[in-house]
N, C-alpha and C positions, 0 to 999 in steps of 0.2 A: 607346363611350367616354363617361363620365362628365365633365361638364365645370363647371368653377366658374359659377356664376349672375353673368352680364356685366349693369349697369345699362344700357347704353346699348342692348341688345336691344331697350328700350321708350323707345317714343316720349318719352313723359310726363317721363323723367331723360337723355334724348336733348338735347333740348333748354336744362334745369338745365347739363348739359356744356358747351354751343356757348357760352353765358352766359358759362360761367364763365372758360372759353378764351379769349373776345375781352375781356373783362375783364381778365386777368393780360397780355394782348397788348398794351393798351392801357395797363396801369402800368409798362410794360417800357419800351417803346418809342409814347409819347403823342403825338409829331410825326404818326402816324397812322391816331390815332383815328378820322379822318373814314372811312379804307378801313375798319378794321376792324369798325368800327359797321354800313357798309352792308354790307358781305359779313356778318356776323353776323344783322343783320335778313333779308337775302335768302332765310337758309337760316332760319332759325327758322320765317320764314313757312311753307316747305313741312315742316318738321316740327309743325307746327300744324296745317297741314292731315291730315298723316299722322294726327295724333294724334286728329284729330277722325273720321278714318276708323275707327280700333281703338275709339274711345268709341262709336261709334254702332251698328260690327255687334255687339261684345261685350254691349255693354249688354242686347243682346237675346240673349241665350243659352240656348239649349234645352237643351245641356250645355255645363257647367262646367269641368269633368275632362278634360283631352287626357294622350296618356302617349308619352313621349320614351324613347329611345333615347339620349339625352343633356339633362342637366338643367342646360342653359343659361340656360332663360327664367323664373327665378322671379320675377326683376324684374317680368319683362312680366305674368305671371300677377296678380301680386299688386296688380299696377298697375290694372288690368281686369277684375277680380272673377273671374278663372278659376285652376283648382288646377293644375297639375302635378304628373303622377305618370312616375316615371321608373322603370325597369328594366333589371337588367345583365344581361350574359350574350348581347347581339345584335351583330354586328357588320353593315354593309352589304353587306361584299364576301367573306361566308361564312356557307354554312349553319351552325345551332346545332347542338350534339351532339344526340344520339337522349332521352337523358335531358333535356337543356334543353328541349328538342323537347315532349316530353309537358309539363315543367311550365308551359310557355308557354301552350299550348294549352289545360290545367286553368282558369288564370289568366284566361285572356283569352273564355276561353266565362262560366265564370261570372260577369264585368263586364262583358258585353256591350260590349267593346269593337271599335268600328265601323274608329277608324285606329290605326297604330302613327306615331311621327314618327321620320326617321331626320335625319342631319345631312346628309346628303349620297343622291344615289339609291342604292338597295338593287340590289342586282343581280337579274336577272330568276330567276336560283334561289331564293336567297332568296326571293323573292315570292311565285312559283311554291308556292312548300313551305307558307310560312305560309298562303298565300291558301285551300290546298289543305285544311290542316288545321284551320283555323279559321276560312277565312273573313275574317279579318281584311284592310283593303285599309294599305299602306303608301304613306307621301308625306313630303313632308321640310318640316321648317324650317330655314333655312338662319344659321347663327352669324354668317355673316358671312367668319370662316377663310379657307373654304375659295374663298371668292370668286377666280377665277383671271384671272392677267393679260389675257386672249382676252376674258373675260367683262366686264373694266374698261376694255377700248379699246372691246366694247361699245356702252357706254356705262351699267354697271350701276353701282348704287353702293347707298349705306346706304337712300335712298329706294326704291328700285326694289324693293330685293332685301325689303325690308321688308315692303311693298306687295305682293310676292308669298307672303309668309308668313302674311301675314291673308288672303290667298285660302285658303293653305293650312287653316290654323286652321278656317277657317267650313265643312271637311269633315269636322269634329266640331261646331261650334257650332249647328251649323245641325238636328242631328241630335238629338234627344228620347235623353236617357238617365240610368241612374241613377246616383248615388253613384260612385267609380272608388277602390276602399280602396288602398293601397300594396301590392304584392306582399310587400314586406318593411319592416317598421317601421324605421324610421332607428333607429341606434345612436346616443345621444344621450350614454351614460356613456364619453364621452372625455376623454382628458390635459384639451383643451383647456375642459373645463366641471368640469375639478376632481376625476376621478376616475381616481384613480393608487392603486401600491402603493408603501409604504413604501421601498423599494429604490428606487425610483423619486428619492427624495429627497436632494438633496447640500446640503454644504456650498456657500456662493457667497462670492467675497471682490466687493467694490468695483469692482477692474476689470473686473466682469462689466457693469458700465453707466457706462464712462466714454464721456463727450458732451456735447454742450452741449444743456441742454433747457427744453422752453418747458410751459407748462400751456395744457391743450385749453380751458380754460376761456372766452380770449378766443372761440373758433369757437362755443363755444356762445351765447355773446351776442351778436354779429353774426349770428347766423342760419345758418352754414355747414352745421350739425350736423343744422336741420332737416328734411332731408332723410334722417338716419338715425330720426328720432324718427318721420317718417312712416313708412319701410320698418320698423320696428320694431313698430310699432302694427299694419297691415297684415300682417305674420305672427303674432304671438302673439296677435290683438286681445282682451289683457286692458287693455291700458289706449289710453286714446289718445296722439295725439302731445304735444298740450299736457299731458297729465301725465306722459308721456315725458319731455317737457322740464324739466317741475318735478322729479320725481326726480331726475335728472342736474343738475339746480341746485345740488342741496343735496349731493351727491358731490362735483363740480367745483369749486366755489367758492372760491378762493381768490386774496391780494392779493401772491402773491410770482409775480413775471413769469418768471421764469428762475431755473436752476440748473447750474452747473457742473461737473464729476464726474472729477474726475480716478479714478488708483489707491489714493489715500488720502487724499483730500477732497474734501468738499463746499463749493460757493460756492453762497450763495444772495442774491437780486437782486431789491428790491423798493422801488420809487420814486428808482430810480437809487442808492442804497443798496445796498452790499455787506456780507457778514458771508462768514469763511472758517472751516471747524473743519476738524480730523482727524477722521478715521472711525475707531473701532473696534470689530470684527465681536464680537458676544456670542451667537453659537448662534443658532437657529431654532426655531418652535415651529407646531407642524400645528397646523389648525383642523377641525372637523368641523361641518359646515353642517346645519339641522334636514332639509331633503330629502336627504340621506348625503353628498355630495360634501366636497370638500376643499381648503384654502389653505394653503398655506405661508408663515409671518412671520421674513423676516430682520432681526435686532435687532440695536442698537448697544448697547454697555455704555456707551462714552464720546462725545460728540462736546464734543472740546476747541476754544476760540475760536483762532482763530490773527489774525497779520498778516497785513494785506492786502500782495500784492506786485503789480507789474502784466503780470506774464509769468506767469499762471498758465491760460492757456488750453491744452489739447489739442487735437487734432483732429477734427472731430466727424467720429462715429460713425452708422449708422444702425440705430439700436434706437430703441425707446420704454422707458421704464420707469416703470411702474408704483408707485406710492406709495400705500399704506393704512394709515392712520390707524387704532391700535390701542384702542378706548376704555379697553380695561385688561386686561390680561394674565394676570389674576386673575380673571374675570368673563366672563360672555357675552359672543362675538364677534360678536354680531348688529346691533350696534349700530355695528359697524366704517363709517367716510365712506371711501369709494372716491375715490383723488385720480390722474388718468389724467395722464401725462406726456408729450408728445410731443417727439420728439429736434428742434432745432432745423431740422434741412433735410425731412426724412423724418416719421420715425418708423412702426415695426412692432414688434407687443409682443412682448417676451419675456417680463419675470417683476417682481417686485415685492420692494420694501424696504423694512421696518417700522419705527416708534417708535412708543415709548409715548408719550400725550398728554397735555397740562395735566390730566388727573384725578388721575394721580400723581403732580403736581406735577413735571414734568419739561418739558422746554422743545424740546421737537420741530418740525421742520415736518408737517403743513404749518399755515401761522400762522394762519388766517382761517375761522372755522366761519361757519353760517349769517347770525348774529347779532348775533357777538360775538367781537374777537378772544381767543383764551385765553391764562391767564394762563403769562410765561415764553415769550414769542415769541422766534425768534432774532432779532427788531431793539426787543426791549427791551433795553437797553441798562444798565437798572438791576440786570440779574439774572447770579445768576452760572452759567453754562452747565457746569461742571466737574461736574456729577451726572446730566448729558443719558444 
């Protein structure tokens, strides 16, 4: 089983968590702080100590490379200067077909691969077969999952269990080896990175992102986000995270706090300042990116000013929507500022809605470039918005 890469797997964002928990516990319910602060310090300590256990065996690593059976641990990898390499086609509690069979065995002889990691114990066949034909020894790391009631009165838990997974780990770390390539190159040209067919492509009205929404912008200035610019940097490492950070400055940046969305308006909310228009849908326009991939721009032909009324909230929703910033519609789209929208409670992305900006002289949001604001903001107030 293939499984999504959990942060809290690693100690190092383990800890970033428990913070954060007794933090949001503490704004909630402040009468008491005093508990939450000790019981948060109590356990931090022993993830500390945890965490200084993973820093010290890993740091000395003879290999780098361990390969799952499930790719849960990239956090932790990435976290500890070790790769994860994962492979499909194994289950615990079943021999592989006779064809899987040979290309496991191709694979796993020519990377000299010493362990296999499974999520839970392999059964003695399975073993038996692999051990038989390659040699290979199998051992587990454990998700956490699959932790069973029996196992938590115990007295197992995230330390213990964790603690037993860096024993595990060090039956490859500890082991001299070379390189460990991916059996199969990840498929990277997904919907999700912009590569789609034409068909693929719809019309969207408005109430595809009614909600009430906030911009990521504040998390990036309080620090929240820093933790994605680290994980960020740690897998692509073309940049770091302080220029992680500075990039996403100059996307994020903007001085409008909130936006409102009904089915056929926008509100938008900025120093306690409201402006309301109507939406109207003008077509879409694909974008084709210099590395092939691709974006889609849903455009307004009109955003009309309206009266403000005080009953224009809907119900929030949980999406995120996306907003980018068209520098000209006419011209290179490389130049596009990425403006990330998060739904007021939630937020998960779905898709994005475009205008053209103060180059065309038109009066879009979002109001606030790196700078300077542009000319034609929806809370200039001198301007007339009937050509948005």
């Amino acid at each position: 089983m293939t499984m999504i890469p959990m942060s809290g797997f690693s100690p190092q964002r383990a800890i970033k968590m428990v913070e954060t928990i007794r933090d949001q516990l503490v704004k909630q319910y402040p009468d008491k702080k005093d508990s939450f602060t000790a019981n948060a310090d109590a356990y931090i300590a022993k993830l500390k100590k945890l965490d200084d256990s993973y820093t010290k065996s890993l740091s000395e690593a003879k290999q780098k490379n361990f390969v799952t059976q499930h790719a849960a641990f990239r956090y932790l990898a990435l976290d500890y200067g070790l790769n994860q390499v994962s492979i499909s086609g194994l289950s615990p509690d079943s021999e592989p077909s006779a064809t899987r069979l040979s290309e496991l065995t191709e694979y796993i002889k020519k990377n000299d691969i010493k362990v296999i990691y499974f999520e839970e114990n392999a059964s003695k066949s399975l073993s038996k077969t692999l051990s038989a034909e390659t040699g290979v020894d199998l051992a587990v790391l454990n998700p956490l999952e699959s932790l069973t009631d029996e196992q938590m009165k115990d007295g197992e838990d995230y330390i213990s269990i964790m603690g037993a997974n860096l024993k595990s780990l060090e039956l490859t770390t500890t082991q001299a080896g070379k390189e460990i390539a991916p059996e199969e190159e990840e498929d990277t040209k997904t919907v999700a990175n912009g590569y789609f067919e034409d068909s693929a492509i719809k019309d969207r009205t408005l109430s595809d992102y009614v909600g009430d929404w906030q911009s990521v912008y504040p998390y990036l200035k309080d620090g929240t986000l820093d933790q994605v610019f680290d994980y960020k940097a740690k897998l692509t490492k073309s940049k770091t995270a302080e220029e992680y950070k500075a990039y996403y400055t100059t996307g994020y940046k903007t001085d409008v706090d909130r936006i409102v969305i009904t089915d056929k308006t926008m509100t938008f909310y900025k120093n306690g300042e409201e402006k309301k228009f109507e939406y109207r849908y003008a077509g879409k326009h694909t974008l084709t990116y210099t590395k092939g991939n691709r974006g889609v721009r849903y455009l307004s032909k009109q955003l009309i000013r309206m009266r403000v009324n005080s009953s224009m909230f809907n119900s929030v929703t949980t999406k995120l929507l996306l907003i980018r910033q068209l520098t000209s519609i006419f011209s290179s789209v490389g130049k596009a500022k990425r403006h990330f929208i998060r739904n007021w409670k939630i937020g998960l992305l779905t898709t994005q809605v475009t205008y053209p900006d103060s180059k065309l002289r038109r009066k879009c949001w979002p109001t606030n470039q790196i700078e300077k604001e542009p000319v034609g903001s929806f809370f200039d107030s001198n301007r007339n918005l009937s050509n948005c």
